[in-house]
C-alpha positions in Angstrom: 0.0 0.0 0.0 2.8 2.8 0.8 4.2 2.0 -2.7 1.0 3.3 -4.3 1.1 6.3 -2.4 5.0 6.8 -3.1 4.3 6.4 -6.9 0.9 8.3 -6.6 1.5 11.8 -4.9 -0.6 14.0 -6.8 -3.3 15.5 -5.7 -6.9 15.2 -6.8 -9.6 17.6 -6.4 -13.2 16.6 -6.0 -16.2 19.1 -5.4 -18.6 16.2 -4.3 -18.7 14.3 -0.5 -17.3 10.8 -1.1 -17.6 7.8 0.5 -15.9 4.6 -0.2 -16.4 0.9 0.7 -13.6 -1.5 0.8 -15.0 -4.5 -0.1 -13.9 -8.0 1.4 -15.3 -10.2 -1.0 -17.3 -11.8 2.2 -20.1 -14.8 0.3 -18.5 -15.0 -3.3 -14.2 -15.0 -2.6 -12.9 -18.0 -4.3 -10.0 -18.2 -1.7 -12.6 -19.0 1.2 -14.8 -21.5 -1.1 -11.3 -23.2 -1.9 -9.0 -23.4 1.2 -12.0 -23.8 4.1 -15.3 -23.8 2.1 -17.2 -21.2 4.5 -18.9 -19.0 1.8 -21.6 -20.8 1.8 -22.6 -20.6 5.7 -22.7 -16.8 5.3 -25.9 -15.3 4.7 -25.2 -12.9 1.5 -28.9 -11.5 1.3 -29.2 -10.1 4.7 -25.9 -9.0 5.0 -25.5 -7.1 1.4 -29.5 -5.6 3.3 -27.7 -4.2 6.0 -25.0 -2.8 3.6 -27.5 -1.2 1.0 -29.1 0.3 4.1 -26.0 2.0 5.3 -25.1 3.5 1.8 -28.9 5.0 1.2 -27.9 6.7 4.3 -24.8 8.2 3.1 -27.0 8.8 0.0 -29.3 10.6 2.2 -26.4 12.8 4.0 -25.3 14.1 0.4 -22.5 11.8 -0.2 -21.7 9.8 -3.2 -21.4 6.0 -2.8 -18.1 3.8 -4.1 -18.3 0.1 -3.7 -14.9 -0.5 -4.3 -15.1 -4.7 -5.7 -12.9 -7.0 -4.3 -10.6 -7.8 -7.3 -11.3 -11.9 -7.2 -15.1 -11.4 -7.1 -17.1 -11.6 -10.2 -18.3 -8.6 -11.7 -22.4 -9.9 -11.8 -21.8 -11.2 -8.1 -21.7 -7.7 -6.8 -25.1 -6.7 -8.8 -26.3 -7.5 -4.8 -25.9 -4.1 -3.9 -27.3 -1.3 -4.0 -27.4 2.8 -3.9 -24.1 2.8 -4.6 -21.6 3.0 -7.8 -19.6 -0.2 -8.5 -15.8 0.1 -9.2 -14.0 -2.6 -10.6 -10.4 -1.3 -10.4 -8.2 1.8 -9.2 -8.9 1.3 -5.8 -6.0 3.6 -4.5 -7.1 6.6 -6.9 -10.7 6.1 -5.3 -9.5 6.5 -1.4 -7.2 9.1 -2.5 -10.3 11.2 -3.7 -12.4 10.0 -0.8 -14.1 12.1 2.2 -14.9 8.9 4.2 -13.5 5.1 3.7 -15.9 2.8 5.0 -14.1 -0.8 5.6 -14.9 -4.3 7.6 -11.9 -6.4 7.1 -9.6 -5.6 4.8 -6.1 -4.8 4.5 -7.0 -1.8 1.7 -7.9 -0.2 5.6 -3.7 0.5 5.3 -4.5 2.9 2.3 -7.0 5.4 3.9 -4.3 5.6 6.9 -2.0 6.5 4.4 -3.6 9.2 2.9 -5.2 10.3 6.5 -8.8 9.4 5.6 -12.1 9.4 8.1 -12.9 5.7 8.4 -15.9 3.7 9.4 -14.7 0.3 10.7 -18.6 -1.8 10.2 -19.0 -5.4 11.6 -22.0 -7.3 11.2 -22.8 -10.6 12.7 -22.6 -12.6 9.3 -18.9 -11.8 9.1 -18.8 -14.2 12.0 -18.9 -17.2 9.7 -14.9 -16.2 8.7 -13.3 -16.8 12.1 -10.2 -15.0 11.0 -11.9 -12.1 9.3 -13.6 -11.8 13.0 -10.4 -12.1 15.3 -8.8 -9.5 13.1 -12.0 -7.6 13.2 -11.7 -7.4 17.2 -7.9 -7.0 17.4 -8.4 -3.6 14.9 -11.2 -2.8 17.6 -8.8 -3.3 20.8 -6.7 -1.0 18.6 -8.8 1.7 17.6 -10.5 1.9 21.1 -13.7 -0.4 20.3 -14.7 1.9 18.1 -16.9 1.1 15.0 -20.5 0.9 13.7 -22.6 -2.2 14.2 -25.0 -3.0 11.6 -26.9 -5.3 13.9 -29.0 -2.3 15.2 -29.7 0.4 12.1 -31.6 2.3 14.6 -30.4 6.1 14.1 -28.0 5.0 11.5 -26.9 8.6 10.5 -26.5 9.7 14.5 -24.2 6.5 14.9 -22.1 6.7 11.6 -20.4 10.3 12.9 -20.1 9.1 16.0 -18.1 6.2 15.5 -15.6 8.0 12.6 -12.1 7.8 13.1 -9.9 10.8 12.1 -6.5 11.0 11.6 -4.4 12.0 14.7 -2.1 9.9 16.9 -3.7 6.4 16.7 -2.8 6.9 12.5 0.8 7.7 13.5 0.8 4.6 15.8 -0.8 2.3 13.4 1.5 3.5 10.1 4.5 3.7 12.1 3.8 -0.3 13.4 2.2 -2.0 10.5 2.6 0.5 7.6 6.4 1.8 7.6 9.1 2.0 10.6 10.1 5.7 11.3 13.3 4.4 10.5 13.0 2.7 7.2 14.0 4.4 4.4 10.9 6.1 2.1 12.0 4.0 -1.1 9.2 2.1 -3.5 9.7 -1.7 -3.3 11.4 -1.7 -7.1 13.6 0.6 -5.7 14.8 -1.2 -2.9 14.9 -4.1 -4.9 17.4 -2.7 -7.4 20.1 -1.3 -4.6 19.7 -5.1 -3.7 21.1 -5.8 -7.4 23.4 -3.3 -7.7 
């Protein structure tokens, strides 16, 4: 992730409020149906529900909604949802331009720390079907102080989704300088490295 951003500095201007959700690929990733065969305990319908509910609310609060595709899911799987526009690819240019990355499980959450986004951090109880999706799920919670939005109660769904934003500040700093970059590494892209290594 901080090789995109090394290679992608420019800066983009947008006049609309965007949000952006990181999709994990949760009912229709060919790695889970493969290696431990848990897609199909995971009830698709009412979570992509609970999804489309949360984007018609960012519809309603003036924002535009990205579903940023998980990159091994096929393009008609993702037809599920709704009140949002579908992206297939670019995923970094999309959080660059973002207002607000919205994000269960996935790594992609390095990005938007990166380039100091607001996040929503979302857990529903489907997600429990992926064990490991779940435990990493709570150890990002422990980190960002149990802060996140569950969609297991949409009761004053607008009301909840700004109060449980992160923003950029110290627990960013913490979390790039641990799992993003070591204050003491040197701020070279990876082909870069990998050529002093040849030299």
């Amino acid at each position: 992730c901080y090789d995109y951003f090394l290679r992608e500095r420019k800066k983009i201007i947008t006049k609309k409020k965007t949000m952006m959700f990181i999709d994990t690929g949760y009912g229709f990733h060919p790695d889970f149906f493969l290696s431990r065969g848990i897609n199909k305990s995971f009830d698709i319908n009412n979570y992509s529900k609970k999804i489309n509910v949360l984007f018609k609310s960012f519809n309603d609060l003036g924002f535009k909604v990205y579903f940023l595709s998980h990159p091994k899911v096929k393009k008609e799987k993702q037809k599920i949802y709704k009140n949002c526009t579908i992206i297939h690819n670019n995923t970094n240019k999309y959080i660059r331009i973002s207002d607000i990355v919205v994000t269960t499980t996935s790594s992609t959450l390095d990005l938007a720390i990166i380039y100091k986004k607001k996040i929503l951090r979302v857990f529903s109880s489907e997600i429990e079907a992926y064990p490991e999706n779940t435990r990493n799920f709570k150890l990002g919670s422990k980190f960002f102080n149990n802060k996140f939005l569950d969609l297991d109660d949409l009761s004053n769904l607008k009301k909840k989704i700004f109060e449980n934003i992160l923003r950029p500040g110290a627990l960013y700093k913490k979390y790039f300088d641990i799992f993003i970059k070591h204050p003491k590494s040197h701020n070279m892209k990876f082909s870069e490295i990998i050529i002093s290594f040849l030299k």
